[in-house]
Each structure stands twice: as structure tokens, then as C-alpha cells.
N, C-alpha and C positions, 0 to 999 in steps of 0.2 A: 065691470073690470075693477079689481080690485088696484089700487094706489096707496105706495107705502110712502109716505113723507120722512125725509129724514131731518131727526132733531137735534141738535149737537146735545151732549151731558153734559149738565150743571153740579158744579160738583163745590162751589162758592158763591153766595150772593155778589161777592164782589166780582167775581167774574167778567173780563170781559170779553166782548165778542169778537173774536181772534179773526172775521172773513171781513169786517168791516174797514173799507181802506182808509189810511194815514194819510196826511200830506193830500202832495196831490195825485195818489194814486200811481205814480213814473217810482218811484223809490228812490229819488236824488239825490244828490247832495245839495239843495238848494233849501232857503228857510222854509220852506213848505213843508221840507221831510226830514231834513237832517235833525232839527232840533227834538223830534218825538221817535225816533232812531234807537238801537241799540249798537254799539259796533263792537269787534274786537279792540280792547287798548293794551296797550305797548307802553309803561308810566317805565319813562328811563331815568337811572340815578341821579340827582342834580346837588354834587357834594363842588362845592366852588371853592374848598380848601384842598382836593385833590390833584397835584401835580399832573399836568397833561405829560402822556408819555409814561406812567409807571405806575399802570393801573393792574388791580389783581391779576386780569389776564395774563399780564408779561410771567405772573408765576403759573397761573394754576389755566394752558389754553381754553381749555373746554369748558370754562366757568363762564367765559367769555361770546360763547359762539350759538345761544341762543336765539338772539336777534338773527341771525345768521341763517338760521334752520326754519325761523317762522318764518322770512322773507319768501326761502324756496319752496319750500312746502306750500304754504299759499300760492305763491306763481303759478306751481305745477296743477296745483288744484282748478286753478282757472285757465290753464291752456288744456288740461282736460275738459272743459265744460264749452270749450272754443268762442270763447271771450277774444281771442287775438286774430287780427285782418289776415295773417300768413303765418307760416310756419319758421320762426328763426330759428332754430335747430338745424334746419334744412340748409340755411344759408353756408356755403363755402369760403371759409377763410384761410388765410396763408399769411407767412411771415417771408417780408418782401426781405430776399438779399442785400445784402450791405451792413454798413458798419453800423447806422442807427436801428437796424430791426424794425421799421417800420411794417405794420399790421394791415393787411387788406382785406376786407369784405366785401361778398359781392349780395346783395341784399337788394333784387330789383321790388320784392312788394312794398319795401316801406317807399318807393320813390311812388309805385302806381295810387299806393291805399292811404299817404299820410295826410292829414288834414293839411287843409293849406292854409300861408300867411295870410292876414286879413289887417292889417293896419301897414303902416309907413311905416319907412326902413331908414331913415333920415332922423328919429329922433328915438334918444335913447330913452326918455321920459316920456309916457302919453297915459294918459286917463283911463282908467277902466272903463268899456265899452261892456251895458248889460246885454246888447243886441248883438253881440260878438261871440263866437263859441268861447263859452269859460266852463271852468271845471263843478260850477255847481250843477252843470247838467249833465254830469258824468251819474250813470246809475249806480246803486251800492254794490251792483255787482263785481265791480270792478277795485272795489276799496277791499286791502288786504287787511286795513289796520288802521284808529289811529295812535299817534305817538306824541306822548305829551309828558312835560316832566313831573315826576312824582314828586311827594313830600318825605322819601326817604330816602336813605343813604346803598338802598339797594334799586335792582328794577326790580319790576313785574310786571307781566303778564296775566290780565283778568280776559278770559273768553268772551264775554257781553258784558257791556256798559254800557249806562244810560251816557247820553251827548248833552252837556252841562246846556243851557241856555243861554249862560251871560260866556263862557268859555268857548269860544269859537275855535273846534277843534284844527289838529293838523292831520292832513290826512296820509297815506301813503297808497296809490294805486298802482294798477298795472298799466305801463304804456303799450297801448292797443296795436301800436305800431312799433314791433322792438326793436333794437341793434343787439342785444345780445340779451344771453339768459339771465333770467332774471331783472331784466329791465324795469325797472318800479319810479313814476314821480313821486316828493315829496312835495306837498303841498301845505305850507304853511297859512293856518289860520283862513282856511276855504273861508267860511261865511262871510268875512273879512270883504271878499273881492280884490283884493289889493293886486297894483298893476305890477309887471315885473320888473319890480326895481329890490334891490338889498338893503338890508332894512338891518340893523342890529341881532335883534332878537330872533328874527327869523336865518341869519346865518348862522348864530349861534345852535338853533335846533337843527340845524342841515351837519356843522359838525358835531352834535353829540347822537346823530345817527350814524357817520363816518366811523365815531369809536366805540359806540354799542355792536357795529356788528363786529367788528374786531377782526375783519379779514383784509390782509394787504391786495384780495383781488376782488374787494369793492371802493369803487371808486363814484363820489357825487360829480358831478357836472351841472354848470349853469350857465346861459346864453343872456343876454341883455337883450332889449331891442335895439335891432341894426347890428348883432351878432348873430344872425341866424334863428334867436327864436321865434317861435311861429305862434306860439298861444301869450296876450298881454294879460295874461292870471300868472302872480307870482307861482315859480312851482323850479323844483329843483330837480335835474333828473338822475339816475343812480344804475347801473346793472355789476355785473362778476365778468371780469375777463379773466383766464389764469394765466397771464402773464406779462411781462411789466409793460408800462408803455413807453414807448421810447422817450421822450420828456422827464421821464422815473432818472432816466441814466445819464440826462446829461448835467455835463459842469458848470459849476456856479462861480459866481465871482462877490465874496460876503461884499455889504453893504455897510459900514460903521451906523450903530445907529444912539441915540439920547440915551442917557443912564436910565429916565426916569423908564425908558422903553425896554431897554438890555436889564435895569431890575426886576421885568415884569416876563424875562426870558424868553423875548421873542429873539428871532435871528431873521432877519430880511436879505436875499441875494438877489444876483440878479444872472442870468442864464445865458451861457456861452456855448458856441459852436451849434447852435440850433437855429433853424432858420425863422421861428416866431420868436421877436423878443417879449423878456417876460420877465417878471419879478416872481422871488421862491417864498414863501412867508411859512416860517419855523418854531416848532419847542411852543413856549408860554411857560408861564410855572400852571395857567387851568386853561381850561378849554376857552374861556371867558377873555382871558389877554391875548387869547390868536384869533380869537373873532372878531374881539373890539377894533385891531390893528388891520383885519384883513376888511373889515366893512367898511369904517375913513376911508380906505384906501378905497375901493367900489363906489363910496358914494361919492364921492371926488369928481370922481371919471364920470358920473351918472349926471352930475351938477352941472360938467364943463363939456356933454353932448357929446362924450368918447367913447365908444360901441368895446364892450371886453365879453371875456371867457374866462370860468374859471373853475380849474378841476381839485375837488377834493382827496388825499391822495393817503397813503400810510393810515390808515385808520384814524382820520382828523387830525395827523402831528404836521403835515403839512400841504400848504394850499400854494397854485399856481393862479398868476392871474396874467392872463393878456391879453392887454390893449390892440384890438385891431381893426382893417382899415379896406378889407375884401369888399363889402357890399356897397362901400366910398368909392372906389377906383371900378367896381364895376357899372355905377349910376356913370360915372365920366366915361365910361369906352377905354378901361384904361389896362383889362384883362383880356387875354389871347383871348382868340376863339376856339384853340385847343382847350382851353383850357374849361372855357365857360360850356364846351361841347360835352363836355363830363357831367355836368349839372351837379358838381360836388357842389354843397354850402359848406366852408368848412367852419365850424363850431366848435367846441369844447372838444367833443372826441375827437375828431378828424386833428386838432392841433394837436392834442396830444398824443397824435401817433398812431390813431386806430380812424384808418381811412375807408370809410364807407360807400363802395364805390355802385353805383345803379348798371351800367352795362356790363356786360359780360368781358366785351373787348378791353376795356377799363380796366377789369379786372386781370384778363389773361397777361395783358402787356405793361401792366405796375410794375413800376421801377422805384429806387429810392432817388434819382434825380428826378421822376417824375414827382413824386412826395416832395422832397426841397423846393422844385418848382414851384408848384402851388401851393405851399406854407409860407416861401418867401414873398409871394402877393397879400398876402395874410397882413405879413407882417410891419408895423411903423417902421419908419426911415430910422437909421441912426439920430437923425437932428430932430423928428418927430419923437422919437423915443426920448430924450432924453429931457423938452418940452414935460412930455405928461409925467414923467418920471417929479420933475419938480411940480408940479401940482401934487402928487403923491409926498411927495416929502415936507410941502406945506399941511399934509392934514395927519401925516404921522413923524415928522420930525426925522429925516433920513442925512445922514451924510457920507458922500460916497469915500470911500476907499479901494483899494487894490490887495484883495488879498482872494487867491485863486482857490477855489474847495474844488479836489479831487471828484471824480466821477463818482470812483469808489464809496464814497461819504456818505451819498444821494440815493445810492442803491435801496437801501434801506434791508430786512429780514422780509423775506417771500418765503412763507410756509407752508405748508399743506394743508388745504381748509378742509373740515370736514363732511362729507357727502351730506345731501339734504336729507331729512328723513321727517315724514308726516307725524305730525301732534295727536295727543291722545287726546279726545273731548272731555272737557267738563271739570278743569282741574284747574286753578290758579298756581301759577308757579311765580319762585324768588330767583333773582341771579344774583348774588354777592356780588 
């Protein structure tokens, strides 16, 4: 019998042997493989003389909506290769009647397929645990991108990249288990480990992903421990809804704040007629003095064992944060059984207005008192609130005032983003 051996072509001495495994063989994201890796990167502009708010986009959209196109397009790419536990697409949503338009979902795989909490819910600070599921064991199948800031005054997009060594990338994947399209975490500084707490630096990359994509129907979200998140690896999470969330539209009440703060163009309010209280944090003159002001403020709350949410909103010009107190009141017995029979967790989205509901009855019979209901359990007491409110005004210098900001104000520009459309291979691109 004849036997044909096959030999791969050598076509360089330096050649190497392309079938020989890396790492350890999984294709992780963990030091064994990440570092000898090539990924897609995403190097976004980092001009820290550029006014937050009147970036070229505002003239020219489409110069702007790149980030935008690789996000979907990648997504789509990996819910065709069936990367995700269910079908979100499939899921049914409705905009609940009433005056706040609160948004429901009825989404039973993510309740059956989502990974579950693994640490204690009782403290907002805990140690990275290696034995715990964390994101270095997520496969590179799942990484769309990483995003890191460049050394020029433009972005770009290079298709493969070596993964620096001493540079512990940021990564951006798909959540396996979505609430909506395009659902993607941002993971800052994966090799890091870092537990989920907010960190300067790392919010500051969450909002210069907010204004890279440049779309007011991508919105970041982040949970603290003891607000519902379930995984203690820092990580941010992100999808497209097209349409506002209710939170978008309600009224504020400004805050007076320190010159040194008001010369650095923040605006700080704080949120009326909504049933989760909550401070608005606005403007900057860079992206740099809304992150500095909105991180004090997070680690404050992280320092003094206060479980928050906070949604990234307007393509980075403004951030919601709130302090709350649901997984408190339900360790006491202090939530219906209605209520707790829904098995909502409400987090980041669910407060702000996009209720993700597991049963179908849940679903069919959403009301917006049923919404108020369970946001007002959410929410700190008047005399609680206003407690953490001065912790917050101890670490960014607040004084309150009475001056009421129309709804109107808050609404912000909801434009029409442009459909996703797949990348061409093999081409480095610039975005001014």
C-alpha cells in the first residue's frame, strides 16, 4: 500500500510551524495565551485638549460611526458561528404605556443560561478570586476587539496586532448571554485581574468607547458588587437599543457646584420625578474632567460599602449614577413576594428603564406602576440619599441649590444610526 505523507511548504528558514499550539492550547484570554496572541485593535484618539461634546462628528456623522459598524459587524459575525446561549433577536419587547415609556423584555434564556453569582452580595469591595469564573477564561472566540488608546490625534483600526507584554490589553467581547443587540463587555486591562471596582483610568476607557461609537442608541452600563453584578472581574457592559430610556427623559434639579469644578465644565444634577434617586454628571471641557468627577464620586461609594449603577448615556457627555439598596432590603425580608416572584435583579438597565423580565406573565401583564413599584425598592430613602449625597460632595465638592432643568434639556439628539455593514479584510483604516 502506498502512503502519501503530507509535508507542509517551506517557503522561509524563518518559518514557523503554524499547527504547533500556543499558550495553553484553550486560546484564552489568560497569561498563557493572551500574551503570544494577535487580536484585532481599535487604538481610539486620546487628544485631552478636545472639548467633550464638539467632536468632528457633531459635523461630519459618518466620520464618526466606525466604531459603530465594527462593533455590529463583528457581533453578527459571532452570532452566525453560534457563540451565544439563545437567540436575542427572538426575544419580545414592548414599550410599557404610560407617561415614562418604560421598556419590557421578555428574555427567559438569559434567566435559564446566565452564569451565576459566585461571591457575597454584602460588600462592594472583595478581592479577585483566581478560582472564580473571570474573564481570562473566556476563549478569543468571543473577543471582538481590543481598544486601546493610540498616540495620535486620530483612531485606527489595524486588523491583527501583536498583544504588547508589559501593556495589559482592554478587551471588548460578546456577552454570551445578551439583553440586546449587539450586547458586548468592555473589559479593562483583562491580565490585570482587577476586582470590579472603578478605577480612574479604567472609566475613563469606558467613556472614550461611549464617544467613539458616536451613537445616542449605545449606551455602557456598570454594576458594583451588591448591585447585581455577577462576574468580581472588572468589566463594563454595553449593547444598541433604539430608543430612549426612560431615565434619558426625566428632569433634573442642577446642583451648584466649586469654580474650580464649573471651570473644568462639569454640570452635576440630581433626578426628579423618577423613582430611583440619582445624580446626572454633565459636559467637561475633555472626556478627562467627566471621568475624573464621575470616578471620586464611585469610589466614594465603593470606600463607604454603598452598592451603585451607572449608565453611560449621549455618547460619553453624560453619565447617571445610582446609589442603591434592593439586594439590602432583600437579605432583611424587606421585599414583597410579588415582587421577589419576578426574579428581576434590577441593575443598570432595568433602572434605567429597560426591564428585563424572565416570565412570560411578567411580561404580558407589565405595567408602569408595576415598573415604579419595583424601581422604588431600588431606591435609597430620601434621608439615605441625601446621607450619600454628602459623601459625594466630600470627594467632589458639591453644593446643593434649587434650580429645576426642564425634561426637555435632558432629552438630548436621537438620530438615526447607520445600519451595520461587514468589513473589508486586510486594510488598515483612519477615522479623523
Amino acid at each position: 500500500m502506498l502512503t502519501i505523507k503530507r509535508v507542509p511548504t517551506v517557503v522561509s528558514n524563518y518559518q514557523e510551524d503554524v499547527c504547533e499550539p500556543l499558550g495553553c492550547g484553550r486560546n484564552c484570554l489568560g497569561h498563557c495565551c493572551l500574551p503570544v496572541s494577535k487580536l484585532p485593535l481599535y487604538a481610539f484618539k486620546r487628544d485631552a485638549t478636545s472639548p467633550n461634546g464638539s467632536s468632528s462628528t457633531a459635523e461630519d456623522p459618518s466620520s464618526g460611526f466606525f466604531l459603530h459598524f465594527l462593533i455590529l459587524g463583528e457581533w453578527e459575525d459571532r452570532m452566525s458561528r453560534g457563540l451565544f446561549r439563545y437567540d436575542v433577536t427572538a426575544c419580545e419587547t414592548r414599550v410599557i404605556p404610560g407617561e415614562y415609556g418604560f421598556i419590557a423584555q421578555f428574555n427567559e434564556g438569559r434567566h435559564l443560561k446566565k452564569r451565576p453569582t459566585e461571591f457575597r452580595v454584602d460588600r462592594v469591595l472583595q478581592p479577585f478570586d483566581h478560582g472564580k469564573f473571570n474573564f481570562t477564561k473566556v476563549g478569543q472566540e468571543e473577543v471582538l476587539f481590543r481598544f486601546e488608546a493610540g498616540g495620535d490625534s486620530r483612531s485606527q483600526f489595524f486588523e491583527s496586532a501583536p498583544v504588547s507584554s508589559t501593556n495589559p490589553p482592554n478587551v471588548v467581547a460578546i456577552n454570551v448571554s445578551p439583553i440586546e443587540y449587539g450586547h458586548v463587555l468592555l473589559i479593562p486591562r483583562v491580565l490585570e485581574c482587577l476586582p470590579q471596582r472603578i478605577d480612574p483610568e479604567s472609566f475613563l476607557v469606558a467613556l472614550h468607547m461611549a464617544a467613539e461609537a458616536a451613537s445616542p442608541y449605545f449606551r455602557l452600563g456598570y454594576n458594583s458588587l451588591g448591585a447585581f453584578a455577577t462576574i468580581n472581574h472588572l468589566h463594563f457592559q454595553a449593547y444598541y437599543l433604539a430608543m430612549p430610556f426612560p431615565v434619558e427623559k426625566a428632569p433634573t434639579e442642577r446642583i451648584t457646584i466649586t469654580k474650580s469644578l464649573s471651570d473644568r465644565g462639569v454640570k452635576i444634577s440630581q433626578l426628579l420625578n423618577y423613582p430611583v434617586r440619582g445624580l446626572v454628571f454633565e459636559g467637561g471641557n475633555t472626556l478627562r474632567d467627566l471621568s475624573d468627577v464621575v470616578a471620586s464620586s464611585c469610589m466614594c461609594l465603593q470606600g463607604n460599602n454603598i452598592p451603585f449603577n451607572l449608565l453611560i448615556s449621549d455618547s460619553g457627555r453624560r453619565v447617571f449614577l445610582f446609589p442603591q439598596c434592593y439586594a439590602e432590603k432583600q437579605a432583611l425580608g424587606e421585599v414583597s413576594q410579588e415582587l421577589l416572584d419576578t426574579q428581576v435583579n434590577p441593575a443598570a438597565w432595568e433602572i434605567s428603564g429597560h426591564m428585563v423580565l424572565k416570565r412570560n406573565k411578567d411580561f404580558e401583564e407589565a405595567s408602569e406602576a408595576y415598573a415604579w413599584r419595583l424601581l422604588s425598592e431600588v431606591s435609597l430613602s430620601k434621608e439615605r440619599f441625601q446621607e450619600v449625597k454628602a459623601y459625594i460632595s466630600d470627594a467632589t465638592r458639591l453644593e446643593e441649590s434649587k434650580e429645576e432643568i426642564d425634561a426637555n434639556e435632558n432629552k438630548g439628539t436621537l438620530q438615526a444610526s447607520p445600519l451595520a455593514t461587514h468589513l473589508q479584510e486586510g486594510f488598515l483604516f483612519f477615522i479623523e
